[in-house]
C-alpha distance (Angstrom), angle and dihedral (degrees) to the residues before:
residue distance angle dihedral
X1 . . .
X2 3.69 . .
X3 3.92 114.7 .
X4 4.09 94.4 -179.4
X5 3.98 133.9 9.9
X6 3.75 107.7 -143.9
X7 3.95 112.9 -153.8
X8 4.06 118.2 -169.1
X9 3.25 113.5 19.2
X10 3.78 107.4 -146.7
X11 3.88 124.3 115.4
X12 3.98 95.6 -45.5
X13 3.47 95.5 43.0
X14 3.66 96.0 45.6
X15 3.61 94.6 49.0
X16 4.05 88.2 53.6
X17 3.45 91.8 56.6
X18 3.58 92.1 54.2
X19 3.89 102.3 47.0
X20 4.17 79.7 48.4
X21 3.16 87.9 63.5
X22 3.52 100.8 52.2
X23 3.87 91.9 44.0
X24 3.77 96.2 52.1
X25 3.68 90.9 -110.9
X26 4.27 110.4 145.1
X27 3.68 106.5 -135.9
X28 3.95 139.4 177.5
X29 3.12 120.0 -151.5
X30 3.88 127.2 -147.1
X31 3.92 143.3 -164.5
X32 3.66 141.0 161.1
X33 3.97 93.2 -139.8
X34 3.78 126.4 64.6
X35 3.86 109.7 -134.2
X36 3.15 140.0 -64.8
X37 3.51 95.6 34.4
X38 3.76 126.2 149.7
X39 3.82 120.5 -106.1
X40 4.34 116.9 -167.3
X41 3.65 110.2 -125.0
X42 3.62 142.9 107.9
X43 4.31 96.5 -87.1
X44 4.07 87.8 -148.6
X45 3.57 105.7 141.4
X46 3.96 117.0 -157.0
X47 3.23 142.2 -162.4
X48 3.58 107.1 -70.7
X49 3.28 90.9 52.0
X50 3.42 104.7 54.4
X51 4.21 76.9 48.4
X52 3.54 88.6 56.4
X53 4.00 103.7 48.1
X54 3.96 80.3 48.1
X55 3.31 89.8 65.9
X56 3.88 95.6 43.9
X57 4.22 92.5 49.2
X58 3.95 89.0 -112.3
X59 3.78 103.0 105.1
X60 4.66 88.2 85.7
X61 4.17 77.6 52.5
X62 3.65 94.4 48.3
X63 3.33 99.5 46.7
X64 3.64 93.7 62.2
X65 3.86 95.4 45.5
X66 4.10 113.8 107.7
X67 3.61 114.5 -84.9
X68 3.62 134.2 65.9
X69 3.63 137.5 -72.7
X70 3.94 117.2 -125.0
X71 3.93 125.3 -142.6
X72 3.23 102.7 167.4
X73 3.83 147.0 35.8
X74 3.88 122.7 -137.4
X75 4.19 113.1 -165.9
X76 3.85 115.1 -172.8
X77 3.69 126.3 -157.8
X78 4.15 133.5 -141.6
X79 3.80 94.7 -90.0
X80 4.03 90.6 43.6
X81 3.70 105.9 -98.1
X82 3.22 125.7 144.1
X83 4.11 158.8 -170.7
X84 3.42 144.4 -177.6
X85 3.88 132.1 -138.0
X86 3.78 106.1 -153.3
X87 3.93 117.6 -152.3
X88 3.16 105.0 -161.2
X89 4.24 130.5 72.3
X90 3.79 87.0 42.7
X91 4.15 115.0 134.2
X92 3.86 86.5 -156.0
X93 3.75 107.8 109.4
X94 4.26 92.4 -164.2
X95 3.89 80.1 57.7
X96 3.92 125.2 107.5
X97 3.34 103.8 -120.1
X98 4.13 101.7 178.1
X99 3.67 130.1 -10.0
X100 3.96 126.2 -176.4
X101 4.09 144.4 -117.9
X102 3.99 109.6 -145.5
X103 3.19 129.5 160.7
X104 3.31 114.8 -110.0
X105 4.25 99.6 -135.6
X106 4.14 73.7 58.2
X107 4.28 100.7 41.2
X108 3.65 102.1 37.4
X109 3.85 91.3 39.6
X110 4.21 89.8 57.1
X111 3.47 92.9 42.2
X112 4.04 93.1 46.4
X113 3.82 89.8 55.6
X114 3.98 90.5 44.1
X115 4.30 88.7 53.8
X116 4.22 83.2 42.2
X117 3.57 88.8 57.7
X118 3.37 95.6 62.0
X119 3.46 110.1 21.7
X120 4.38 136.7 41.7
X121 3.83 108.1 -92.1
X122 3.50 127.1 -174.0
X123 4.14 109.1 -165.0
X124 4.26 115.2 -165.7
X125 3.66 84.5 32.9
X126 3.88 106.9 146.9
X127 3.96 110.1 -162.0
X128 4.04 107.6 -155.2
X129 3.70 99.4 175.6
X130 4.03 153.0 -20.2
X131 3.27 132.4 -100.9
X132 3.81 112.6 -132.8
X133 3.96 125.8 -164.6
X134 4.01 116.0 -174.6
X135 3.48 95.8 -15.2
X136 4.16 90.7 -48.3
X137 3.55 123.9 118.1
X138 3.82 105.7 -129.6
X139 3.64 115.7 164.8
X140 3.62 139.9 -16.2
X141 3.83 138.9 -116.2
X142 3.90 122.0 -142.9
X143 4.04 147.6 136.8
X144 3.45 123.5 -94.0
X145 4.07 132.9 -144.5
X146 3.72 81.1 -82.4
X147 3.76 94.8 50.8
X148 3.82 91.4 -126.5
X149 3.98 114.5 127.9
X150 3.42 121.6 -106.9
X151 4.00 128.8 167.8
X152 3.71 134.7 -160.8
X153 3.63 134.0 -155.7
X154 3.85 128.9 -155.1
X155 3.92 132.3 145.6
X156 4.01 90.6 -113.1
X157 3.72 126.7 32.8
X158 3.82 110.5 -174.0
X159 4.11 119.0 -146.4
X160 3.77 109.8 -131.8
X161 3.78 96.1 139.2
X162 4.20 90.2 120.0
X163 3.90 125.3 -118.3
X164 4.00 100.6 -32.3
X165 4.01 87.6 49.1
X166 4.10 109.3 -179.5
X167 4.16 81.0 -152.5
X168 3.88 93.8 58.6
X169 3.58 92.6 41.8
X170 3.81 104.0 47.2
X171 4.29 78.6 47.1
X172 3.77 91.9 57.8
X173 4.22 87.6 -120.9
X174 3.98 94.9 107.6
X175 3.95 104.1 103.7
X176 4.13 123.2 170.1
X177 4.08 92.2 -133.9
X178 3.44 99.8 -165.5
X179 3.91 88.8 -166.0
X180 3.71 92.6 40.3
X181 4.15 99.2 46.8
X182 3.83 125.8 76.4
X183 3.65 120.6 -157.1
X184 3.24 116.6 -144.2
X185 3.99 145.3 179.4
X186 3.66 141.6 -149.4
X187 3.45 141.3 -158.2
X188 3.95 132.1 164.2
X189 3.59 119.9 -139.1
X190 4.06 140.0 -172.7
X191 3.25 122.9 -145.8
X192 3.67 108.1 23.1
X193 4.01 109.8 157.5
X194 3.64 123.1 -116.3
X195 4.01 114.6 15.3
X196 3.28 112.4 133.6
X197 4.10 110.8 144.7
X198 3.49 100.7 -22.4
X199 3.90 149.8 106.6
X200 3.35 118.1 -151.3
X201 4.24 121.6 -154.6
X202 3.75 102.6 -169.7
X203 3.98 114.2 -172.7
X204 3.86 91.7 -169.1
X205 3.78 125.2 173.1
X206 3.66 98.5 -112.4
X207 3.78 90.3 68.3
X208 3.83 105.8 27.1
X209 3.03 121.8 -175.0
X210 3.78 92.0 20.2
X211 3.53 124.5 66.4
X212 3.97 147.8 -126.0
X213 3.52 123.9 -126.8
X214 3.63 133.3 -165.8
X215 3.89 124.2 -178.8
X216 3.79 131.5 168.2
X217 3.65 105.5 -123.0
X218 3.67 97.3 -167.6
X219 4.27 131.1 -101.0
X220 4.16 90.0 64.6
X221 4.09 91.3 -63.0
X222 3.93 124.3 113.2
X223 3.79 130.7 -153.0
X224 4.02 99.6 -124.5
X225 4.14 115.9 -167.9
X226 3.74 152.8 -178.4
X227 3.53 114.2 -157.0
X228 4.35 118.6 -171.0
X229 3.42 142.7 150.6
X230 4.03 130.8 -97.4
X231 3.42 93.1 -122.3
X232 3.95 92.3 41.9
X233 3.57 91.8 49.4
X234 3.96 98.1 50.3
X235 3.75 85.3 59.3
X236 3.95 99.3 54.0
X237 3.83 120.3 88.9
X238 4.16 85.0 -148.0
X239 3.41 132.2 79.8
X240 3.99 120.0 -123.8
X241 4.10 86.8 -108.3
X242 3.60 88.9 49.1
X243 3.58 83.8 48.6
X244 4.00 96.3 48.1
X245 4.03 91.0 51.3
X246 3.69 93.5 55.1
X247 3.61 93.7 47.3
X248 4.12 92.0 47.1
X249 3.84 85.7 39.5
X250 4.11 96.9 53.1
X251 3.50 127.7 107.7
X252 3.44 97.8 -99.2
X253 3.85 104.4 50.2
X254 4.01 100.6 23.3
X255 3.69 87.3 103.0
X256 3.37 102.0 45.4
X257 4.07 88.0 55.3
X258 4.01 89.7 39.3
X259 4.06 94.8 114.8
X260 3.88 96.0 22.8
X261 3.51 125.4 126.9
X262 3.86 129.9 -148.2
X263 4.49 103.6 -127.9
X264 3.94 93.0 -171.6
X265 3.36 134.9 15.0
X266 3.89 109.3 -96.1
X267 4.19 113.0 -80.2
X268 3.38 119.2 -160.4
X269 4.29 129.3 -161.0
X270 4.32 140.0 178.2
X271 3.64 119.5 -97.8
X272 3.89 116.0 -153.4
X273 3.82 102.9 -150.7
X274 3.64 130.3 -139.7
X275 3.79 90.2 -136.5
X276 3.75 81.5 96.2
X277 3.89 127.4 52.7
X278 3.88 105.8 -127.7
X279 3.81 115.1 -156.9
X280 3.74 93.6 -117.3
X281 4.29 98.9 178.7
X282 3.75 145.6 51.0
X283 3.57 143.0 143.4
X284 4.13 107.0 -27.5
X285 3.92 93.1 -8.4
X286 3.82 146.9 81.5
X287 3.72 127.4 177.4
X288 3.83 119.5 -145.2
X289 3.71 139.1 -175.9
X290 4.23 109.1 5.6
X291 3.43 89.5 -15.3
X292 3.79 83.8 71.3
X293 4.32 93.6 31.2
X294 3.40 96.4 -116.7
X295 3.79 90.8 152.0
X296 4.50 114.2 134.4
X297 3.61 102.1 -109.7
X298 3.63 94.5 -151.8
X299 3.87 97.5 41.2
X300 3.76 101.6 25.8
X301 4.07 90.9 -137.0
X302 3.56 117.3 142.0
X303 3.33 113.7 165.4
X304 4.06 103.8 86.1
X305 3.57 83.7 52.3
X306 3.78 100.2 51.6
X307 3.80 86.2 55.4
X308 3.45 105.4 49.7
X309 3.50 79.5 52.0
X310 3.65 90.1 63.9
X311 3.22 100.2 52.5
X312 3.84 94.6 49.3
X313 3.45 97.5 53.2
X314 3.54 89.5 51.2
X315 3.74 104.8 42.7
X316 4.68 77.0 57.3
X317 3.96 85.8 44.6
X318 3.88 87.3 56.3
X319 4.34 85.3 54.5
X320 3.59 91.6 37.7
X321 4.10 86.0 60.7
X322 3.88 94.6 44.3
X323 3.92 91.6 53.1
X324 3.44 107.4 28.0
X325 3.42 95.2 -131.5
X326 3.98 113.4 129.2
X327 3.70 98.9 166.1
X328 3.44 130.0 125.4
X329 3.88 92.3 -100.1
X330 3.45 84.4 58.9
X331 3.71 99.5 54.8
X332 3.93 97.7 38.4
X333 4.21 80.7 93.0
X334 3.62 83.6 68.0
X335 3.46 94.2 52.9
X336 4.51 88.1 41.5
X337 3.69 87.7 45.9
X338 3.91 98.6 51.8
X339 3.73 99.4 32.5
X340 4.02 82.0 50.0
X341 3.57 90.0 65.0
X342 3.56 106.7 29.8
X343 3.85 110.0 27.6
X344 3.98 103.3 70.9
X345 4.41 81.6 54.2
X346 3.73 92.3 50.6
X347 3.63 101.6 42.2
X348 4.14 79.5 48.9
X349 3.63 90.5 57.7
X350 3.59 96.7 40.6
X351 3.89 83.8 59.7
X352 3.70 87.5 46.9
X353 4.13 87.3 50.1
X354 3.56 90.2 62.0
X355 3.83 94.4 40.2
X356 3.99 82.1 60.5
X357 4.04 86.9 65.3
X358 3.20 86.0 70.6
X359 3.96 113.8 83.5
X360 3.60 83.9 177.4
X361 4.40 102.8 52.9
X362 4.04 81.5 39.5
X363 3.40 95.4 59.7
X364 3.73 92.5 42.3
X365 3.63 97.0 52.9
X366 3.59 103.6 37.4
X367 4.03 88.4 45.9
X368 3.75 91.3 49.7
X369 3.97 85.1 46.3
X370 3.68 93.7 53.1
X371 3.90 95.7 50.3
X372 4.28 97.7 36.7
X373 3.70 125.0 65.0
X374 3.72 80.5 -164.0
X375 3.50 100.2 62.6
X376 3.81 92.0 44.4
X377 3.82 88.4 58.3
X378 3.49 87.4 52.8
X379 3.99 93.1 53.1
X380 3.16 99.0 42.0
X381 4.38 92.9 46.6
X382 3.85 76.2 64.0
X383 3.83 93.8 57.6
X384 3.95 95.5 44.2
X385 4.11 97.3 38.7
X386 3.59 95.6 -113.0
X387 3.54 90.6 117.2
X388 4.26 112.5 56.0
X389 3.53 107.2 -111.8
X390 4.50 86.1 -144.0
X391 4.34 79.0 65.4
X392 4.03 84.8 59.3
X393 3.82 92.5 55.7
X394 3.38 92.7 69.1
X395 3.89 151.1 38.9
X396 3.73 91.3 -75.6
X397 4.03 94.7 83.6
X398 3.94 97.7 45.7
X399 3.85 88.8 46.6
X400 4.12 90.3 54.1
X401 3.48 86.5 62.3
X402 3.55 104.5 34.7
X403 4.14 88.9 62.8
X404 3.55 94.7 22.0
């Protein structure tokens, strides 16, 4: 018997899979694309997930997959100044002290085959709706590689099927939020000057209030990025690429991009933003990762997220299969459990995102920043939980670096 039905198989689903596995929960897990298969995003792996893949006995595996490994964390301002926030050297054990940039085709691939190890799979699997039985989701109904129909039942089926999830649609819970969605772009590049072990968050002029990433990605090539809201984006006359080239084209990064070369043409994807609190479970279901929009509004990573995710909705799964109860007051732990960790650092950021509207604010924090040991402390508390993230919801922060 089936305990859980896994759809999507990326990062959250993956992750579910595994901490099944290690709660004697029997999964399957589903997705539409047959791996390796490219996924658009930013690859930069954070903290929690390095914390997570700890836990699961992947991080020696990781650490050996192609890309590069990041120890610090450069944020540039309007009028191009800049700092860094290194992770490493600190004696703070809460602190970050080294994240990664994978490509996904790479990441998601490794940790697919690690969840097919120890659970079913079933890759090219489309899922085209649920089946529902007094108001309980209990199964689904899809194609497989074969395009013959096939359905499966369990008492839990877990959404990891990304921003345009089939579970959150046939629900009625998928919702275009033009104020909650990024849009975002990607391009990978060789030849980019100067990345060594470093991401770079650039809030430029040329796409306020959005942002401009650039990540080594391992092998000489770089993950380059726009990053802007829906509703920003439906009021600009240029397109994201147009946007990109001016950005790699200004003054201040021209010669860093002097003898790079484009390796795809630019792809761009939907970002469902934290900056709103999704109802992410219900009778039979939960919906991880950006099914549940559990994207950073201010940094646009997702991944760390989608996996703690995982292992939430599992740990509840686990409880769910002791009592018997799969209803939705069941699974609103999983929603108290993950919002308990990540809520108080999204609503943070989403302050942050509107702080970045600001040319002015930016300027004067990331200036002060660049100039203030202090104020980089401060910052980069913030990133490694040392500082509450309650003391950035109010005057407390901008008065630390005011008079620091």
């Amino acid at each position: 018997m089936i305990d859980v039905i896994i759809v999507g198989a990326g990062p959250a689903g993956a992750t579910a899979a595994l901490y099944a596995q290690k709660l004697n929960l029997n999964c399957i897990l589903l997705d539409k694309a047959v791996f390796p298969r490219d996924k658009i995003c930013g690859d930069a792996l954070s903290g929690k997930s390095v914390r997570i893949m700890r836990e699961l006995g992947l991080l020696d595996d990781v650490e050996k997959l192609e890309g590069s490994e990041i120890n610090r964390i450069t944020f540039g301002s309007p009028n191009n100044k800049q700092f860094d926030i290194h992770l490493k050297g600190t004696k703070n054990k809460n602190h970050i002290t080294k994240g990664f940039v994978i490509p996904r085709k790479i990441f998601d691939n490794y940790m697919f085959d690690k969840a097919a190890s120890v659970t079913e799979t079933r890759q090219g699997f489309t899922v085209q709706d649920l089946i529902l039985e007094n108001d309980h989701v209990v199964g689904i109904v899809g194609k497989n590689k074969n395009g013959n129909v096939e359905e499966f039942r369990a008492p839990i089926v877990m959404g990891c099927d990304g921003s345009n999830s089939i579970i959150a649609r046939k629900l009625g819970l998928y919702e275009m939020d033009m104020e909650n969605t990024s849009v975002a772009v990607r391009c990978y590049y060789e030849g980019v000057k100067d990345l060594t072990d470093q991401i770079e968050l650039h809030y430029v002029k040329e796409v306020n209030p959005g942002y401009f990433w650039l990540f080594p990605a391992g092998e000489g090539r770089a993950n380059i990025g726009i990053g802007l809201s829906k509703s920003d984006m439906k009021k600009e006359k240029r397109t994201l690429r147009q946007i990109m080239d001016e950005v790699t084209q200004s003054d201040y990064f021209k010669e860093r991009f002097a003898d790079a070369k484009q390796l795809e043409r630019p792809v761009g994807w939907n970002l469902p933003l934290g900056s709103s609190h999704r109802k992410n479970y219900g009778n039979g279901f939960m919906l991880l990762g950006d099914a549940a929009g559990l994207v950073d509004p201010f940094t646009g990573e997702g991944i760390g997220n989608a996996m703690v995710s995982g292992q939430y909705a599992m740990e509840v799964a686990a409880k769910s299969k002791l009592s018997g109860d799969y209803s939705k007051h069941a699974f609103a732990e999983y929603d108290e459990l993950l919002w308990g960790e990540v809520g108080k650092e999204l609503r943070t950021s989403t302050k942050l995102q509107s702080l970045a509207r600001s040319k002015f604010l930016l300027n004067f924090v990331i200036n002060r920043a660049a100039r203030n040991e202090e104020v980089q402390n401060i910052i980069s508390g913030m990133l490694s939980n040392e500082i509450p993230k309650d003391e950035l919801n109010g005057p407390l922060f901008y008065l630390k670096i005011l008079f620091s």
